[in-house]
N, C-alpha and C positions, 0 to 999 in steps of 0.2 A: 670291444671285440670286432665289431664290424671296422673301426678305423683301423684294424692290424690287417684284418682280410685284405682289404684295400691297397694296401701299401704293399704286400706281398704279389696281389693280383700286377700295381705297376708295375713291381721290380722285374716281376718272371716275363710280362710284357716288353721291360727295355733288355733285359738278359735276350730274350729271341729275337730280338729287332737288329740288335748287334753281333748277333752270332748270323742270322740271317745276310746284313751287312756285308759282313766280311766272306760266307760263302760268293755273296754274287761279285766280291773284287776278284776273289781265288778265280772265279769263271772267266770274267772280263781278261784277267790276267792273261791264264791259258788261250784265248782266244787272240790277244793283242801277238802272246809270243807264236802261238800257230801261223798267223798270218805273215810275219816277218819270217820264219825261217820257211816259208814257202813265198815269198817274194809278191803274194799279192796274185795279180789273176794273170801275171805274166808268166810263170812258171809252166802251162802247156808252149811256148812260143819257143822256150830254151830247149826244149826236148827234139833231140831227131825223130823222125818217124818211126827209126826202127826201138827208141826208146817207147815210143807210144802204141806200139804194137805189144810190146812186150808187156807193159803194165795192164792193157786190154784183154791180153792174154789171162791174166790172173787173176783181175775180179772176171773175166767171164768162168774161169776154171771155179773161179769162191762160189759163184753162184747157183753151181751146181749141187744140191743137198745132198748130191749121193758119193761127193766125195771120197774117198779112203782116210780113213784119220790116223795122226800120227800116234805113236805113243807118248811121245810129248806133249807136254803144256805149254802154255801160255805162258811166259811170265807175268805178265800185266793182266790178265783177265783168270787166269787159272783154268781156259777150258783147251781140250785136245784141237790143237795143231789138226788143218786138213791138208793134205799131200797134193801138192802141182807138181806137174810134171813140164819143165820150161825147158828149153836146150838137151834134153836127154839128162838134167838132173830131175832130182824129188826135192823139191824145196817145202817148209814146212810154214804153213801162211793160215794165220787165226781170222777164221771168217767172218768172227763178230767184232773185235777191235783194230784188223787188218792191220796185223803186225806180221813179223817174217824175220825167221829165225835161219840164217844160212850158214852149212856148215863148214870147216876149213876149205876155204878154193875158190869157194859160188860167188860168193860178194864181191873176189876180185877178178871172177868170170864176167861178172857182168858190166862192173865198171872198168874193166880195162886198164888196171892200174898195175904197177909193181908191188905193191904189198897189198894186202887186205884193209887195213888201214893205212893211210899215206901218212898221216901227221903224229902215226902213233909213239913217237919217240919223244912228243910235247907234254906239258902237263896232260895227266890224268886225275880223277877222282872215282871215290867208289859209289856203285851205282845203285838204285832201288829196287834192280831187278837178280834175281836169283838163275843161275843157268840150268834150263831146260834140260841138260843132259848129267850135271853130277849136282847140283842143287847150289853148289858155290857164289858166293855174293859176285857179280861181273863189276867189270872196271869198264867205266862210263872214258870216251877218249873223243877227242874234238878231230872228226872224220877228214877233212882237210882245210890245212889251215892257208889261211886268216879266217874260213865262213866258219860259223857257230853252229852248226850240226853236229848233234852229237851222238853217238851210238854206243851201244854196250857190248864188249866182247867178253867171253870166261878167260879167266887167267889161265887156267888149266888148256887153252888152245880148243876148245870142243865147238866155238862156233862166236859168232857175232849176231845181236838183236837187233832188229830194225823196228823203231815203233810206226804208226801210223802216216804213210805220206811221207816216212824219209827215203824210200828209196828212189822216190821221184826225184827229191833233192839230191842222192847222188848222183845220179844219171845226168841231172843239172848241171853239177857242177863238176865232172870228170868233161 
């Protein structure tokens, strides 16, 4: 009896050690790809001023608690969207995972581009995030190509998601 204990106690031992394991590569992971698609510590040097004004602009807006909140979620975190108010739009930016959900216009208000997305006529795939306004699975699309940025817009046209820190990289690289 006690040699069965035993051997159960190792096994549930290596079972956590290994699932433990592979959480902190999952970590490592997300942290190697974070840092490349932010280019490392040189990513404030490529920004204009007036791009850095702008994103100042919006965590000092987040960090205001008394925001107005949106009716919308979050897709990634599931909590209400708080309301910035940037250029004379309402942009809707989750103050806990500091994502930003922009709707038809904003996003190619801000980068200055011809389309909302530039590359989005290249491969796409389907994305992990559900759209904040009809609940629809969005299409994950490679923001401009060759860089590997990627963003999720609804197929239905209702807006584009930006997760944490991409919009610095658009501003980057427009």
């Amino acid at each position: 009896m006690i040699h069965g204990l035993t051997f159960i106690g190792s096994a549930h031992s290596y079972v956590s050690q290994k699932f433990w394991r592979e959480d902190e590569k999952e970590r490592k992971e997300r942290v190697r790809r974070h840092r490349r698609l932010m280019g490392g510590d040189q990513t404030p040097d490529k920004l204009t001023e007036e791009d850095r004004r702008l994103l100042a602009d919006i965590s000092e807006q987040l960090a205001d608690d008394n925001r107005a909140e949106s009716k919308r979620k979050c897709p990634e975190c599931g909590r209400p969207f708080a309301l910035v108010n940037i250029d004379g739009m309402e942009i809707d930016c989750c103050r806990f995972c500091r994502s930003i959900w922009f709707d038809p216009g904003e996003l190619q208000h801000f980068s200055k581009t011809d389309k909302e997305i530039p590359s989005d006529d290249k491969t796409n795939r389907r994305s992990k995030y559900d759209c904040p306004v009809c609940g629809t699975r969005m299409t994950e699309y490679v923001f401009f190509n060759p860089h590997n940025l990627l963003v999720d817009r609804c197929p239905n046209g209702h807006g584009v998601y930006l997760e944490d820190r991409e919009l610095e990289r658009v501003l980057e690289l427009v």
